[in-house]
N, C-alpha and C positions, 0 to 999 in steps of 0.2 A: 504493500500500500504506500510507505513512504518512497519510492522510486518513481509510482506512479505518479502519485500529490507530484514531484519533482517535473515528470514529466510534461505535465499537464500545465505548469507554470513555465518550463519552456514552448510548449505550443502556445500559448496564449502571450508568451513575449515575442514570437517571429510572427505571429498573427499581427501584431502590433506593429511592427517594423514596416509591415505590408500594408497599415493602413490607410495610404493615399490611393491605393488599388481600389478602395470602394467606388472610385468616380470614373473608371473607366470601365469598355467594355468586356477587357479580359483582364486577368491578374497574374503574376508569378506561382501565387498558391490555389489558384485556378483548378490545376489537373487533380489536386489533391484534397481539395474542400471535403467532396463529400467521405472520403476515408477517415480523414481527419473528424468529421463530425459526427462517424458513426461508431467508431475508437472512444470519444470521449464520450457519447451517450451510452458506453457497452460500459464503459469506466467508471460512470455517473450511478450504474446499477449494480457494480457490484455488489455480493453480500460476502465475500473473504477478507472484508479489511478490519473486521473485528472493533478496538476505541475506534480504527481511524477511519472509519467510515463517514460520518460526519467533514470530517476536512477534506477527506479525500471527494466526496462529492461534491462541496463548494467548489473544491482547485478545478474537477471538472466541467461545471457548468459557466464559469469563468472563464475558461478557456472556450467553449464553447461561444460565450457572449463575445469576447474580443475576436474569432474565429467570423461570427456571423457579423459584426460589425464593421471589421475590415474587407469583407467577401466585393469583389468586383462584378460590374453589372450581370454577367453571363454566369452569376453563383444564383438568380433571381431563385431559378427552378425549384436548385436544390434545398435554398430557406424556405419557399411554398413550403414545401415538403414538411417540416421540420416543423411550422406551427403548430400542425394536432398533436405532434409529438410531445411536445414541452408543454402546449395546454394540455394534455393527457397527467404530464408528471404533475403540472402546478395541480390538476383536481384529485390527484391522488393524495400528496400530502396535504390539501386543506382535509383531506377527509377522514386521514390518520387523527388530526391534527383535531377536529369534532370529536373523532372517538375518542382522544384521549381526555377532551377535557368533560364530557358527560359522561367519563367513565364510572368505577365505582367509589365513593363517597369515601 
């Protein structure tokens, strides 16, 4: 898990490097986008990282954010894609997040 947290804050600092790429039609990290953002959503779900699960998810989804914020025009498709995905997760944890608090007394 800490290798991964690691990693995941280096894609999300070359993500970063890249982002003036968001205003044109193609990017450098162009060919890579959606690997790169199917890596970090597989990363995002781990359940092997035992405490550091928690951090190791933030580092992913962060990376993920600077990922999709740097993406150049020709990445449009593959963010489509990726909204029900992340609204998926965000309804997932509001929903943990009800059960835990009308749990039991």
């Amino acid at each position: 898990p800490h290798i991964a947290e690691r990693v995941c804050c280096a894609l999300a600092h070359l993500a970063s490097g890249f982002g003036d790429d968001c205003d044109k039609p193609s990017g450098a990290l162009s060919p890579y986008n959606q690997m790169i953002i199917a890596a970090l959503l597989q990363t995002g779900a781990r359940t092997d990282a035992g405490q550091q699960a928690t951090k190791l998810r933030v580092s992913a989804y962060e990376a993920l954010n600077e990922v999709v914020r740097s993406a150049a025009n020709d990445q449009l498709p593959v963010i489509t894609q990726l909204v029900p995905v992340v609204l998926q997760k965000l309804n997932e944890v509001a929903q943990r997040m009800q059960a835990a608090e009308s749990g039991p007394p």
